[in-house]
Biotite code that builds the C-alpha atoms (Angstrom):
import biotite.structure as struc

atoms = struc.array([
    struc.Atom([0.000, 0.000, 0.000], chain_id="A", res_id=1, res_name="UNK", atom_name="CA", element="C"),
    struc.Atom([1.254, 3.574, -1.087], chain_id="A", res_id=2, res_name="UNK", atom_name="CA", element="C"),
    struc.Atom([0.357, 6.598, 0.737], chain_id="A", res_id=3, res_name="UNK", atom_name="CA", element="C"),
    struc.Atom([0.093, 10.185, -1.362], chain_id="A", res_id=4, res_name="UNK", atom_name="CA", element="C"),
    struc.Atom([-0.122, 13.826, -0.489], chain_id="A", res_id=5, res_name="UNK", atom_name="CA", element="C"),
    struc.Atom([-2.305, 15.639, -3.462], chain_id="A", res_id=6, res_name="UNK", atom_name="CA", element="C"),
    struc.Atom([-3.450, 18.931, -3.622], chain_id="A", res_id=7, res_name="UNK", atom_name="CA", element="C"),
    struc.Atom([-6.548, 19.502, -6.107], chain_id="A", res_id=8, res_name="UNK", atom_name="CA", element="C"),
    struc.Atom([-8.295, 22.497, -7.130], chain_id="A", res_id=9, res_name="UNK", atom_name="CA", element="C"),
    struc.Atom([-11.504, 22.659, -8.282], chain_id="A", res_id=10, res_name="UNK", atom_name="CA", element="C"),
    struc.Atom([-14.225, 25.368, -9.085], chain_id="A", res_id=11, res_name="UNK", atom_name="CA", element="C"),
    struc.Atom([-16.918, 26.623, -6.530], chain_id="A", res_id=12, res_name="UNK", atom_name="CA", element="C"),
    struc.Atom([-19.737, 24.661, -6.676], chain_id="A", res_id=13, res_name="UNK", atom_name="CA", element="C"),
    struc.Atom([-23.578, 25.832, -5.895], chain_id="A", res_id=14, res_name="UNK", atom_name="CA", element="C"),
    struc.Atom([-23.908, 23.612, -2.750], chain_id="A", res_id=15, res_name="UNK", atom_name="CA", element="C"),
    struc.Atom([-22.010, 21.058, -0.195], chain_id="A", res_id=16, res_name="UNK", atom_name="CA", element="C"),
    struc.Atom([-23.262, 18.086, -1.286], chain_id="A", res_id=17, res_name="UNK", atom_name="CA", element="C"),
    struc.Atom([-22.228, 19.161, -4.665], chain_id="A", res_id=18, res_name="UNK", atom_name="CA", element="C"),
    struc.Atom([-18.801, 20.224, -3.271], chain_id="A", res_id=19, res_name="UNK", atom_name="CA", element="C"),
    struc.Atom([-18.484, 16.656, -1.746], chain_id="A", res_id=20, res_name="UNK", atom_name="CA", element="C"),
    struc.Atom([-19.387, 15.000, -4.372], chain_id="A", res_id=21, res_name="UNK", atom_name="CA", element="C"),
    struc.Atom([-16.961, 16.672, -6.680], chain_id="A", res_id=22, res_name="UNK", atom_name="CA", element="C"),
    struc.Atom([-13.859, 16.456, -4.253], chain_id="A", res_id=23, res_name="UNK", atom_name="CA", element="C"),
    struc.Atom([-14.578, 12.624, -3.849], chain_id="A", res_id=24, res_name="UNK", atom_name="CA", element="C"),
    struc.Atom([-15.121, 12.080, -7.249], chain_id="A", res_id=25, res_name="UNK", atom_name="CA", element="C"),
    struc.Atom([-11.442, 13.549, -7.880], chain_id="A", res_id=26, res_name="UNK", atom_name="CA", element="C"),
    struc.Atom([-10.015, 12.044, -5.101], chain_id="A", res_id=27, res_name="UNK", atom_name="CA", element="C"),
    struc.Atom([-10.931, 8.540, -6.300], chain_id="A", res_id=28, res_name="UNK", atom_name="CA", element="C"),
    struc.Atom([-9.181, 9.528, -9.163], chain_id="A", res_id=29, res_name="UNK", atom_name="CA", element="C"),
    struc.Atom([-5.901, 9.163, -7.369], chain_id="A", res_id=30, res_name="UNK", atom_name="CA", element="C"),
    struc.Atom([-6.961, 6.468, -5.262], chain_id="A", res_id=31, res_name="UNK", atom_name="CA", element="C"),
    struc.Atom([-8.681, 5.643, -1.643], chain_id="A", res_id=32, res_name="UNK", atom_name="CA", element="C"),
    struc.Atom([-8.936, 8.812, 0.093], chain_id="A", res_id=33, res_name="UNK", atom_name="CA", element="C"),
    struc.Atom([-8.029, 8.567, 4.207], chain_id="A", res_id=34, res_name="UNK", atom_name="CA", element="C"),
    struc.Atom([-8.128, 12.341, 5.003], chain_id="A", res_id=35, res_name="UNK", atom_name="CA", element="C"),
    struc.Atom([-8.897, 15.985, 2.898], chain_id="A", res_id=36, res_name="UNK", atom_name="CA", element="C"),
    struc.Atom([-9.191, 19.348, 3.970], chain_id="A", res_id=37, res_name="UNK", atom_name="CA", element="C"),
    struc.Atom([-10.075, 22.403, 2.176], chain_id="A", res_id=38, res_name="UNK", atom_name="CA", element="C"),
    struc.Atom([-7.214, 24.808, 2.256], chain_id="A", res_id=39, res_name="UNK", atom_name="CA", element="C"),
    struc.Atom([-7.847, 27.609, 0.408], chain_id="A", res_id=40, res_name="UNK", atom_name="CA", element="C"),
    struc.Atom([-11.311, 29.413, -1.092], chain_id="A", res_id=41, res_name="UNK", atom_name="CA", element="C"),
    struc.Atom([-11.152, 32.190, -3.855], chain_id="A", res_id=42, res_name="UNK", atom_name="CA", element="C"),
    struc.Atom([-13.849, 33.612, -5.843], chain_id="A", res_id=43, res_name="UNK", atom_name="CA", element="C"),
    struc.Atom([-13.567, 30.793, -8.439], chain_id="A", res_id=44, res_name="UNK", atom_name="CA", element="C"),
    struc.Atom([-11.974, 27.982, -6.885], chain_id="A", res_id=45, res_name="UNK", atom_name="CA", element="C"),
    struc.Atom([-11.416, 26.105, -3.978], chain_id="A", res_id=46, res_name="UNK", atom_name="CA", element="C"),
    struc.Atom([-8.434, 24.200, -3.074], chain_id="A", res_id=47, res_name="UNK", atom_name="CA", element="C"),
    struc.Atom([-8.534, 20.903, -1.171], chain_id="A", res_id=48, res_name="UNK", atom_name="CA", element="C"),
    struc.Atom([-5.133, 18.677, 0.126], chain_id="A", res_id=49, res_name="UNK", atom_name="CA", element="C"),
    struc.Atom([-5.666, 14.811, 1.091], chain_id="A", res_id=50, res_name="UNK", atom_name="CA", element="C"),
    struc.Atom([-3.913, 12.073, 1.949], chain_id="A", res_id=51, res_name="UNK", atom_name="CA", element="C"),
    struc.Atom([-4.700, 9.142, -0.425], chain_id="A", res_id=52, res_name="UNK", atom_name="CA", element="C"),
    struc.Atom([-3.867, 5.114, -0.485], chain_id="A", res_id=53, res_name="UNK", atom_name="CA", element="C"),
    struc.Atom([-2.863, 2.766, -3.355], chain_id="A", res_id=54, res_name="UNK", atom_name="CA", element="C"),
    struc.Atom([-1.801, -0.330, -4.181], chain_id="A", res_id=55, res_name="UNK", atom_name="CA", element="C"),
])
């Protein structure tokens, strides 16, 4: 098992379960997310880091 750091960013969305959805969706992307935060909010985006597992 592999453990990564990512940061994403990805655009405002219009609610939170949209927002979770969207950062999960990503996440899975890079595999089986343990932990994510959102670090950083601007006008158009919002940044989010996690800690992810692989195989």
């Amino acid at each position: 098992m592999i453990t990564d750091f990512i940061t994403i960013a990805l655009p405002r969305q219009a609610s939170i379960r949209e927002l979770h959805q969207a950062i999960d969706q990503e996440l899975r992307a890079f595999g089986e997310p343990l932990r994510w935060a959102i670090t950083r909010v601007t006008s158009d985006t919002i940044e989010v880091e996690a800690v992810v597992t692989r195989d």
